[in-house]
N, C-alpha and C positions, 0 to 999 in steps of 0.2 A: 504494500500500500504506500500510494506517498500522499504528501499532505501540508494543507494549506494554513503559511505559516509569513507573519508581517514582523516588521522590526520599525521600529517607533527611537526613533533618531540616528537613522540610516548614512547621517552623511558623516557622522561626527567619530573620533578615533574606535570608540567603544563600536559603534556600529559598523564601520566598516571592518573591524576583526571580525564580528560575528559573520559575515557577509565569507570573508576568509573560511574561519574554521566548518562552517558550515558546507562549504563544498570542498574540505579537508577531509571532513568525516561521514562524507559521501553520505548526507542526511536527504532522503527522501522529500523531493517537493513537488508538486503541483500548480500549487499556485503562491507566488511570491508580491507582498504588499510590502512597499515601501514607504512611510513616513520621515518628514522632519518638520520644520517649523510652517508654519502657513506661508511663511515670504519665502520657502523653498518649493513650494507645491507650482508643481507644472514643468521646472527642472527635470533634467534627465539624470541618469545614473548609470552605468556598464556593471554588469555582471553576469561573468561566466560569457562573455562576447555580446550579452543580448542586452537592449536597452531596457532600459526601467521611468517611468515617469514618476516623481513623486507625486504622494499624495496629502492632503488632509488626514490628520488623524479621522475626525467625523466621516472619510470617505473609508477609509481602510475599514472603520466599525462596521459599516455597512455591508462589506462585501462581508462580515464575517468569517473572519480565519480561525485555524483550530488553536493554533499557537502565538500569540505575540512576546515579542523579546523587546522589551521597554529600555531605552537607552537614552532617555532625555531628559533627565534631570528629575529631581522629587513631587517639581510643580506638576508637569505634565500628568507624573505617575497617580497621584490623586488624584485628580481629576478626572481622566483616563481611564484606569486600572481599574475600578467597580463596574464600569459602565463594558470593558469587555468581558468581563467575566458574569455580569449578568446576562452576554449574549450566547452564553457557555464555552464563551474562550479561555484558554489556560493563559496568564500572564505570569511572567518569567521576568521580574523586574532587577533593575541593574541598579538603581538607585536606594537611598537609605529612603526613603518614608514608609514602603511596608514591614522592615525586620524586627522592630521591636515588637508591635503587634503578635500577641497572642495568639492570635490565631491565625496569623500568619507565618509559615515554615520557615526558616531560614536555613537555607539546604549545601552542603560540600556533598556532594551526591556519594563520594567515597567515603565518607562517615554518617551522614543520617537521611536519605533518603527517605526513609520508613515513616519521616513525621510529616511528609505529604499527605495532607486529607483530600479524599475526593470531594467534602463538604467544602472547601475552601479553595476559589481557584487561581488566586493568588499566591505565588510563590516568590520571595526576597531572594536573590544571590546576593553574598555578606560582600561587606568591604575586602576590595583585595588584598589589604596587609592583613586583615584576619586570618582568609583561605589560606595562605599559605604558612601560616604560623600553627595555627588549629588542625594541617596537613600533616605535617612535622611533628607534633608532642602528641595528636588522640591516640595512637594505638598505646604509647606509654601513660598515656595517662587513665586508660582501661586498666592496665593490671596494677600500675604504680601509685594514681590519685594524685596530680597535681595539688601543691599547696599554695604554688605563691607563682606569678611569671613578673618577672621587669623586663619591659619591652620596649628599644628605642629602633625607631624606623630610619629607614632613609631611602626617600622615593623620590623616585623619576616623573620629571615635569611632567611626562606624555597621562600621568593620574586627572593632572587637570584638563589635559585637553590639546585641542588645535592651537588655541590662543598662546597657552604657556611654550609651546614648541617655538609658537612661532616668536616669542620675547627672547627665551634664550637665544635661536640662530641670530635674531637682528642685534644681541648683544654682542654675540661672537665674532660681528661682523664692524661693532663699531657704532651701533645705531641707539642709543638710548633714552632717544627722546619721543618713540613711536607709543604706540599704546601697550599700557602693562596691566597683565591679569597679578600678578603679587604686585605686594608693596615697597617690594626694596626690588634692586637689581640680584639677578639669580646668575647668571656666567658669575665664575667666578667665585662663587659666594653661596652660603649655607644657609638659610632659613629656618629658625627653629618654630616654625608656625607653619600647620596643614590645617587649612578648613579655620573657620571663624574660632575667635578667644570665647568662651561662656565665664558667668560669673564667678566660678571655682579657680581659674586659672587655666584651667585644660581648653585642648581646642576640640572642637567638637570631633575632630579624626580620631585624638586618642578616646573621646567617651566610647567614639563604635567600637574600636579596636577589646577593651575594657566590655563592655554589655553583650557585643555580637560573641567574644568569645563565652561568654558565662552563659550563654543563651546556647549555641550551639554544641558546647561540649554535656550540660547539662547541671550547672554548676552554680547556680544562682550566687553560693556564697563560694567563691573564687576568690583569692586574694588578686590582682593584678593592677600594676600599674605600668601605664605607656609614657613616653615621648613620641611624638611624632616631627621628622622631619624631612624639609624638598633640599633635594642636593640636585644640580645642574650635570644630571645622565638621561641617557635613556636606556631604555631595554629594559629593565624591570626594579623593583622593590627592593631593599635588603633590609635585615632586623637584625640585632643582636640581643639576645633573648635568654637569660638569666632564668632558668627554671628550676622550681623546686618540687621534690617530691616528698610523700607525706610515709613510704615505706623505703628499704633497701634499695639500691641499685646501682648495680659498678655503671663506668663508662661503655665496656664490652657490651654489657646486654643494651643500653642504650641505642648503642654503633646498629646491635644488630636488629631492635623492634624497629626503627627508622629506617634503615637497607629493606626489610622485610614487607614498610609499608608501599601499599601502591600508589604512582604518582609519586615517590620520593626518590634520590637518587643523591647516597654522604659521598660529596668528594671532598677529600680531606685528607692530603699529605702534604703537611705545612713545608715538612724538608727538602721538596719539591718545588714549593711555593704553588701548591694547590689547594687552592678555597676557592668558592661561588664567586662570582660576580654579576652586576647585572649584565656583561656579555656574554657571560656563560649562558643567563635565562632568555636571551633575546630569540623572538620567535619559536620557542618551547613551551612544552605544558609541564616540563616536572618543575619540583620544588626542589632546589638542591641544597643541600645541610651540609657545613662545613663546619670548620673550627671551633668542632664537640672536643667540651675538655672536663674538668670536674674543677668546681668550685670550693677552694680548701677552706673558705671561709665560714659555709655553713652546711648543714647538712644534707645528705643526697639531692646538693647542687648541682648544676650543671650551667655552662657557657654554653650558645651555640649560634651560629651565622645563616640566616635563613634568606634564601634569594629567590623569588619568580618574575615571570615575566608579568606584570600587571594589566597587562591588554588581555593578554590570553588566560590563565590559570585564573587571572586572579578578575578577570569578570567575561570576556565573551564565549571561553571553552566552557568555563564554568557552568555558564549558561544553557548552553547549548545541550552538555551533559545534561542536564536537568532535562530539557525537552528531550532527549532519546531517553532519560529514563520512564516520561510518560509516554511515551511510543510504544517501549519495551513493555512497560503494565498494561498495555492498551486504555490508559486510563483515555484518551481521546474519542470524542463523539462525531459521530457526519453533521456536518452541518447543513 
């Protein structure tokens, strides 16, 4: 069977991966709906050699697809997002306004698939510095119990988008006076701020980082605290990630529930000088885990260096996984 399936902010970095992976992982389609903003609607688009006109999101609702992959920001997703699913479209959204919801899933399809309801057709893919951090430590944190994580990020402009790309190249080139998505100058220069300050001091990157993981691992009362920050790369995400656990465990068994998980892959021979980078994750779906060491400072500590591609793994594979896993249950209906 194949099957009729829109993407709702088609033109934007997040959308054109899923556009990528999706004829990566040779996903059955029929009929293909593309949205982006209204002042893009009647634009064309190539894909797979064939053109595409955009549309109206209110035009896409209409034709009714089985599947939409939401990719344009929180506003649209509310908005949006009930209005297909009471058409009995499954929505697969990319942004943070359905994960904390309750009854809303919030799905790493390699660890909790299972808490998809057919009663809710709403489904959240988490923040991508989550996915791959929550990749990384669930299988150990099944037999071992996480007790504590301190997690500082450091993510590639390409998170925020076409804009931030395009401020770092025009910085790279000399240009500083053009329009800037951040507040300071990024060539160059390290930003300890992702996503807006809240009244706690945190920025709203770290609260998801913090809630989406205690939500997805299952973990309400998790200890964890983040930093998040933009460093002027591309290719993907890295974190260094201080984790603790609540019983025994060498480094060895660590090395090996991590090699053992799917979607992970430890490269890590420092005397080599091999560890993750974000060019190691560029254009990749694994998660790669390096510079696992044991933290003599407290107990069944552990360092470790976590790197994905954040286009891919960490929101439109992501995705996209989630739509084959409702393929795969037949959870989808004829429209």
């Amino acid at each position: 069977m194949s099957y009729k399936i829109a993407i709702i902010g088609a033109t934007g970095l997040v959308g054109q991966k899923i556009l990528q992976v999706l004829t990566e992982r040779q996903v059955p389609i029929s009929e293909l709906y593309l949205a982006a903003s209204d002042a893009s609607a009647g634009k064309e688009i190539t894909y797979q050699s064939q053109s595409y006109t955009l549309q109206k999101v209110s035009e896409v609702l209409q034709a009714r697809p089985q599947i939409a992959l939401f990719s344009a920001g929180s506003g649209p997703s509310l908005e949006w997002a009930p209005k297909f699913a009471a058409a009995g479209c499954w929505v697969i959204d990319n942004s943070s306004a359905w994960r904390m919801y309750d009854t809303v899933a919030l799905v790493v399809p390699e660890i909790n698939a299972h808490t998809i309801s057919l009663n809710h057709k709403i489904i959240a893919n988490p923040n991508c510095s989550t996915i791959q951090m929550v990749m990384a430590l669930y299988n150990a944190h099944r037999t071992h119990h996480i007790a504590r994580i301190v997690v500082s990020t450091y993510q590639s402009v390409t998170g925020t988008g076409n804009r931030a790309v395009l401020q770092l190249m025009n910085e790279r080139k000399g240009h500083y006076d053009g329009y800037k998505i951040y507040p300071h100058e990024i060539d160059l220069n390290v930003l300890p701020q992702v996503d807006i300050f809240l009244n706690d001091g945190y920025t709203k990157e770290e609260h998801k980082l913090i809630q989406e993981t205690q939500k997805i691992l299952e973990c309400p009362e998790l200890a964890i605290t983040a930093t998040a920050v933009r460093v002027p790369v591309m290719g993907g995400h890295s974190e260094s990630v201080n984790v603790q656990f609540k019983s025994p465990i060498s480094e060895v068994e660590l090395r090996t529930i991590i090699s053992n998980t799917t979607g992970c892959v430890v490269f890590d021979d420092p005397q080599q000088n091999q560890y993750p980078m974000p060019i190691t994750a560029h254009e990749n779906d694994t998660v790669w885990v390096g510079r696992i060491r044991k933290d003599p400072s407290a107990l069944y500590a552990f360092n470790l260096w976590i790197v994905s591609d954040n286009l891919r793994k960490g929101a439109a594979t992501n995705a996209v996984q989630i739509a084959e896993y409702l393929i795969q249950k037949q959870f989808l209906i004829s429209n």
